[in-house]
C-alpha positions in Angstrom: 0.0 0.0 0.0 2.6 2.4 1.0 4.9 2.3 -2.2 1.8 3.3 -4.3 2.1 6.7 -2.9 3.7 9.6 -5.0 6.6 11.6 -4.1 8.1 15.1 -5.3 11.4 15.8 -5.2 12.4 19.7 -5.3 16.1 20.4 -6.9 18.3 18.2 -9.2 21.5 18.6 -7.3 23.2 15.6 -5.8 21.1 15.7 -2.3 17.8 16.3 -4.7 18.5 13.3 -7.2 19.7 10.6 -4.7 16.5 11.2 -2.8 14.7 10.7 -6.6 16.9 7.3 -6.7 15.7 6.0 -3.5 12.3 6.6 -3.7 12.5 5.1 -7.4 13.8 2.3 -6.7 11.9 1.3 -3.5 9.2 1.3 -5.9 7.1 4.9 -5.6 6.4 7.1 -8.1 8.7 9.9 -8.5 8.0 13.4 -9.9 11.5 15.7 -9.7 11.5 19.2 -10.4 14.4 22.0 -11.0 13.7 25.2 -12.1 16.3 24.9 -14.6 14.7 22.4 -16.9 18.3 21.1 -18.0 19.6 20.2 -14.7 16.4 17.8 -14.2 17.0 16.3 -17.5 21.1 15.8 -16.6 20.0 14.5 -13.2 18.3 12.2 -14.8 20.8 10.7 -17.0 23.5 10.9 -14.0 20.5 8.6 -12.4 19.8 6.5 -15.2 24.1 5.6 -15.9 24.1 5.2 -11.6 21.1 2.3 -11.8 22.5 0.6 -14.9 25.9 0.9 -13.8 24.6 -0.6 -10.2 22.6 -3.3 -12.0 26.2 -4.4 -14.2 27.8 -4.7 -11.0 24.8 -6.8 -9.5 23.9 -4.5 -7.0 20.5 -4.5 -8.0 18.8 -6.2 -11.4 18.6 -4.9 -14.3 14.2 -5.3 -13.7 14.9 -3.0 -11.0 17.0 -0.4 -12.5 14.8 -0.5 -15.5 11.4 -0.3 -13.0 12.7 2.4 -10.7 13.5 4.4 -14.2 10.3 4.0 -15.9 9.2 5.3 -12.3 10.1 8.6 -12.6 8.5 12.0 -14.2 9.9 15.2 -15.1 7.8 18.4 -13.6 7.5 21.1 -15.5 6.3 23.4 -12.9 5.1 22.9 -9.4 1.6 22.4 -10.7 2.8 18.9 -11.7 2.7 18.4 -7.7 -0.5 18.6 -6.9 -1.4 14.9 -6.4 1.3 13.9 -4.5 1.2 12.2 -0.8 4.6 13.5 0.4 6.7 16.8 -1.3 10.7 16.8 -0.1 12.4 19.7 -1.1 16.2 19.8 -1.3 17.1 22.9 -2.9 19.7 25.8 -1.7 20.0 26.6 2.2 18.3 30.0 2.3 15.3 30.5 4.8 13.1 33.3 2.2 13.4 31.1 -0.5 12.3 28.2 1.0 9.4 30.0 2.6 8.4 30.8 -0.7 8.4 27.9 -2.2 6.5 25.9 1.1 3.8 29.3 0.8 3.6 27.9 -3.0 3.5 24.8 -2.5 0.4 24.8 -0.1 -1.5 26.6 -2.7 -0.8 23.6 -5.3 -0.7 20.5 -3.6 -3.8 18.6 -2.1 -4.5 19.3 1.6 -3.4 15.7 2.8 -0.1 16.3 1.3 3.1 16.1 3.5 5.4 19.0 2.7 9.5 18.4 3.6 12.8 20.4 3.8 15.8 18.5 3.2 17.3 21.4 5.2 20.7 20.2 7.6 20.6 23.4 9.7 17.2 26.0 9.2 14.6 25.7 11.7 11.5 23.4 10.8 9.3 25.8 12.8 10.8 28.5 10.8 10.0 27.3 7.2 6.5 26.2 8.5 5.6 29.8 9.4 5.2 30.2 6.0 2.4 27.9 5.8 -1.4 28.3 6.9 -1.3 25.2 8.0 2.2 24.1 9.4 1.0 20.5 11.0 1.7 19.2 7.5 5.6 20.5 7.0 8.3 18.3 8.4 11.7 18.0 8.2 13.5 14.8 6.5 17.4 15.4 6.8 19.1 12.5 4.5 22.8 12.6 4.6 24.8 12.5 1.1 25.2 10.4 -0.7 21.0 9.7 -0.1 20.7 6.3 -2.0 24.1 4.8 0.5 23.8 6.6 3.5 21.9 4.5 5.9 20.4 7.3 8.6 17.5 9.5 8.0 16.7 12.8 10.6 13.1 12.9 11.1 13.0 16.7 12.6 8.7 17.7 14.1 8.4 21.3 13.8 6.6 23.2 16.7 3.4 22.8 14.8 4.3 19.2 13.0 0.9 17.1 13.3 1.6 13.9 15.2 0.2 11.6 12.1 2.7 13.4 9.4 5.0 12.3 11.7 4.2 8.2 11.6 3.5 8.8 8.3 7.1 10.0 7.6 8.4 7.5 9.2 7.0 4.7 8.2 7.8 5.7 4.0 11.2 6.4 5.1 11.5 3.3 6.3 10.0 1.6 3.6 12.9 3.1 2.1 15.0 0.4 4.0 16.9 3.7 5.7 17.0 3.9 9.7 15.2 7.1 11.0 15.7 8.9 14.3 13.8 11.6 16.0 15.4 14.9 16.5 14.0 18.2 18.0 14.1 21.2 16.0 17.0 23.2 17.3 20.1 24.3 15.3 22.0 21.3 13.3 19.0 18.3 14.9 21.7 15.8 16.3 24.8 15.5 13.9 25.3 18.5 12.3 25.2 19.9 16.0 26.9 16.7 17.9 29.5 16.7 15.6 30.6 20.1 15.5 33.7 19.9 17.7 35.2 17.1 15.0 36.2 19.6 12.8 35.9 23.0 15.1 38.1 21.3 17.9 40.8 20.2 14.9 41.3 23.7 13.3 41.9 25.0 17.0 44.5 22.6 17.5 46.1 23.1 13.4 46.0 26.8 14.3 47.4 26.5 17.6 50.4 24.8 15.8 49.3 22.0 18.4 49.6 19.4 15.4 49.5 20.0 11.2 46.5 18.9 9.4 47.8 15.2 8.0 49.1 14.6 12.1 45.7 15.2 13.2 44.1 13.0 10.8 46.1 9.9 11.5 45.9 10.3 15.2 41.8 10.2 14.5 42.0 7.5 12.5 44.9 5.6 13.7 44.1 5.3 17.2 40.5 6.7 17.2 39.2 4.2 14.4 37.7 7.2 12.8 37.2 6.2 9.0 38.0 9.5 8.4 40.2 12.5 9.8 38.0 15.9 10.2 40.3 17.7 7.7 40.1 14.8 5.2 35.9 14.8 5.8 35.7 18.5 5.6 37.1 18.6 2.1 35.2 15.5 1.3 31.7 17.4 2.6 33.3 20.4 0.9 34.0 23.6 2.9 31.4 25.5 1.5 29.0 23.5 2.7 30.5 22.8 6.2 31.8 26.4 6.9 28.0 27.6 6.5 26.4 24.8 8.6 29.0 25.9 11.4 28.2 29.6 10.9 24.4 28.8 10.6 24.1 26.7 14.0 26.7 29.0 15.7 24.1 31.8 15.1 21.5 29.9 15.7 22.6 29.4 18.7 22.9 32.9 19.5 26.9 32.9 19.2 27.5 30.5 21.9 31.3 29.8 21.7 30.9 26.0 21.5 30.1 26.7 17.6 32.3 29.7 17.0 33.8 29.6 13.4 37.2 29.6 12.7 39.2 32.0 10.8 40.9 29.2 9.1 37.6 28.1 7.8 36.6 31.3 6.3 39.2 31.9 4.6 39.1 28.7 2.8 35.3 29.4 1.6 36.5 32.6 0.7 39.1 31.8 -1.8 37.1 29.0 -2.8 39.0 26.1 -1.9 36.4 24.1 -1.2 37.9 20.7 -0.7 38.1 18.0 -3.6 35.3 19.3 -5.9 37.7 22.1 -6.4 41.1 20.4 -6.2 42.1 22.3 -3.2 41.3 22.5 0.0 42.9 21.9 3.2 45.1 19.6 1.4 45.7 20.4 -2.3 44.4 17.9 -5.1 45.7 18.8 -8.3 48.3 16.0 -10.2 51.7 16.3 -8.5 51.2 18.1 -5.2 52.7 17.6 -2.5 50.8 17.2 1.1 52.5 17.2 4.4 53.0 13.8 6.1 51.6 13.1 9.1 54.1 12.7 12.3 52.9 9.4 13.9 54.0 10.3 17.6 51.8 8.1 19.6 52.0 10.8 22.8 50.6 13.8 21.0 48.1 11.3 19.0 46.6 10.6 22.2 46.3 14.5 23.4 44.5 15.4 20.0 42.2 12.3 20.0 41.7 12.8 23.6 40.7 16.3 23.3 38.7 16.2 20.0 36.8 13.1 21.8 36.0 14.6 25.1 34.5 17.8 23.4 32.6 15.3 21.2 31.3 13.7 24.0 30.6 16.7 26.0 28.6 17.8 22.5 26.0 14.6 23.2 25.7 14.8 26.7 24.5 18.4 26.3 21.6 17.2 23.6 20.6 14.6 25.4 20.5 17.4 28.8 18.0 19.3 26.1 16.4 16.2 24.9 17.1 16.2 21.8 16.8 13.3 21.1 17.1 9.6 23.1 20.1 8.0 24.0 19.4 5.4 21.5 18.6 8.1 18.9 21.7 9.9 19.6 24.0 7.0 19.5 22.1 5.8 16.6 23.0 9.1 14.3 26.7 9.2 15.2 27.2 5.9 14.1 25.1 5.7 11.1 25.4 9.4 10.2 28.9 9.8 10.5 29.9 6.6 10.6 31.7 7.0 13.8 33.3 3.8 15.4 31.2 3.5 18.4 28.1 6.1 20.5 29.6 9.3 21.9 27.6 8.2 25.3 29.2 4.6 25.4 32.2 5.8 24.3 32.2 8.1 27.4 31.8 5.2 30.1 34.5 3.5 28.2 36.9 5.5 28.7 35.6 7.1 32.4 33.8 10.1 32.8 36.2 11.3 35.3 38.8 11.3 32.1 36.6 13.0 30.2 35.9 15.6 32.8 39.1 15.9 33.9 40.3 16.9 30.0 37.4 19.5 29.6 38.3 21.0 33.3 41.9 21.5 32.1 40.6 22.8 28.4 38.6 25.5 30.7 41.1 26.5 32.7 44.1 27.2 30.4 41.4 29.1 27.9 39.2 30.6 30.4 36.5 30.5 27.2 32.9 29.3 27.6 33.9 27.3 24.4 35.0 24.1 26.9 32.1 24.5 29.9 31.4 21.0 31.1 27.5 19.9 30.3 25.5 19.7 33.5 24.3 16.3 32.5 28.0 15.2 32.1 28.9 15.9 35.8 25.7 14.4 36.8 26.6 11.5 35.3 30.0 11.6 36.8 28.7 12.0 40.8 26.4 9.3 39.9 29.0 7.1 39.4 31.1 7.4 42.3 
C-alpha cells in the first residue's frame, strides 16, 4: 500500500537526485523538479548511468534499475505536484526562499499532502511559518550520498501534526533507511553533535598543536575514525561545512561551543572548497605535495583525547536538552557519521572522570565558555562514584 504513494522531489542537485533514486527504486512514483529544466534532465541521465551501472555490477537487477526508471516524471512546474502524498524539497539553504516555495507549495498540492525540507541546519518551525497550516511540514534530513547513507533525521516542527510524523516515518522506512527523531533546534543531532570534529581540529592546526595530515592519523589511527576531520571537511566540501558551522553557531545565539574559525573562512572565501575544487585543506591537483603526518603516539593521544571529550561533551548536552534519546543519539553518530562507536558509550568506556578531567583543564588554560562541562555530564560523573 505504502509504495503506491507519490513523491516530489524539489532540486536536481546531488542531495535532490539521490532522494529521486531512493524513492525510485523502493518502488514509488517519482515526480523531480528544477527550475532549470536542464539540470532535471542531466539529473536524470546521471540517475539512469548510476542504476545501470549498479545493476552491471549486481547490486540490484537490471528489472529494478529498469522499474525504478520508468518510475520517474519530469515536472515542469510545481503544478505537476498537486497529487502527490509527500513533497521533499532539497534545494539551496536560504530561509526566504524556501518560505516561498512551502507558501507555493500549499496553494498547489492537495490538503493531505506532507510538505518536507531536506534542510541540515534551518529551523523546521521557521520554514513552517510560511504555511497556513504548518502541521503538515516536516523536516527529513538525508545525509549524502541519499541512495548509501543509511540514517534519515526525522526533525517535528513546533506545529508538526503527530500523524505526518508516523507517516514520515513509516515511508522512510520503507525506504529500508534507519530514521531517528530529532528536535528542532540548530543542526538536529549530527550536524550539532559533531561540530567539535572539525571545530576542535582547526583550534589545535591553528594552535600549531599538530598540522593537518598529524591530526588526521591520530583520528583515524588510534580513534578508528574512518576519516580525519580535515580529510571529511574537504570530502563534505568547505562551502557547505563552513555555512552549517556559521548557521548553528548563530542559531545558537553565538554561543562559543560553535564559533567559526578563521581558518575556515578563509578557505570558503578563496574558494578552496575541498576535492570538488582540487584544493582545500590539502591540495588535489596532479603532483602536489601534502605534508605527512608525524605518527607520535604521545601527541596522538592528546588530539584524540581532546577532539573526543569535546565530542562527548557535545551529546551529553543534547541529550541534557532532549534532543533526542540515548538510543537516537547513539544511533545518528554511528550511522550518520559513521563513527566507530556512541559518543555516550564511548564516554563510560573511557571514564567520565577522564573526560571531565580533560574538559576541566581545556577551561582553565582558555578561560573561554567554548569548553564548559555539560551539566548532564557531571551528573553522570557524581552518579557514578
Amino acid at each position: 500500500m505504502m509504495n503506491q504513494k507519490t513523491i516530489g522531489v524539489i532540486g536536481s542537485g546531488t542531495m535532490g537526485s539521490g532522494i529521486v533514486q531512493l524513492a525510485a527504486v523502493s518502488g514509488y512514483d517519482v515526480i523531480m523538479y528544477d527550475a532549470n529544466k536542464s539540470a532535471t534532465q542531466n539529473a536524470f541521465e546521471k540517475i539512469k548511468k548510476t542504476l545501470n551501472s549498479l545493476a552491471e555490477k549486481n547490486k540490484i537487477t537490471g528489472q529494478i534499475a529498469q522499474s525504478a526508471l520508468s518510475k520517474i516524471k519530469m515536472g515542469d512546474s510545481l503544478k505537476d505536484f498537486s497529487e502527490c502524498d509527500l513533497v521533499i524539497e532539497a534545494i539551496v539553504e536560504d530561509l526566504s526562499v524556501k518560505k516561498e516555495l512551502f507558501k507555493n507549495l500549499e496553494e498547489l498540492c492537495k490538503s493531505s499532502c506532507i510538505l518536507a525540507t531536506n534542510t541540515s541546519s534551518i529551523s523546521i518551525t521557521s520554514i513552517a511559518s510560511a504555511c497556513k497550516n504548518p502541521s503538515r511540514v516536516i523536516g527529513i534530513h538525508f545525509f549524502n550520498p541519499a541512495p548509501v547513507m543509511p540514517l534519515v533525521e526525522i526533525i517535528p516542527g513546533l506545529a508538526t501534526g503527530k500523524e505526518a510524523v508516523t507517516e514520515v516515518v513509516e515511508i522512510i522506512q520503507s525506504w529500508k533507511k534507519t530514521t531517528v527523531l530529532a528536535k528542532d533546534t540548530p543542526g538536529f543531532i549530527v550536524n550539532r553533535v559533531a561540530r567539535p570534529f572539525y571545530g576542535e581540529a582547526i583550534r589545535m592546526y591553528e594552535e600549531g598543536i599538530a598540522d593537518m595530515a598529524t591530526i588526521d592519523w591520530a583520528m583515524k589511527e588510534l580513534g578508528g575514525f574512518k576519516m580525519g576531520p580535515f580529510e571529511l571537511m574537504d570530502f563534505i566540501g568547505n562551502d557547505v561545512n563552513y555555512k552549517v558551522t556559521e548557521t548553528v553557531w548563530q542559531q545558537f545565539f553565538y554561543d562559543p561551543r560553535y564559533k567559526p574559525s578563521l581558518t575556515q573562512k578563509r578557505l570558503f572565501e578563496a574558494g578552496f572548497w575541498g576535492k570538488k575544487t582540487g584544493r582545500g585543506y590539502y591540495d588535489y591537483s596532479e603532483g602536489a605535495k601534502n605534508p605527512e603526518a608525524i605518527k607520535d603516539e604521545k601527541l596522538g593521544k592528546v588530539i584524540l583525547m581532546r577532539i573526543l571529550s569535546m565530542l562527548i561533551n557535545e551529546a551529553y548536552e543534547a541529550l541534557y536538552y532532549k534532543i533526542a534519546t540515548r538510543e537516537d543519539l547513539e544511533i545518528a553518530m554511528t550511522k550518520g557519521v559513521n563513527y566507530p562507536k556512541g559518543l555516550i558509550q564511548w564516554s563510560e568506556e573511557i571514564g567520565l572522570d577522564n573526560v571531565l578531567k580533560i574538559l576541566d583543564e581545556l577551561s582553565s588554560a582558555y578561560k573561554e565558555e567554548r569548553y564548559r562541562p555539560s551539566l548532564l555530564l557531571s551528573k553522570a560523573l557524581t552518579k557514578t562514584n
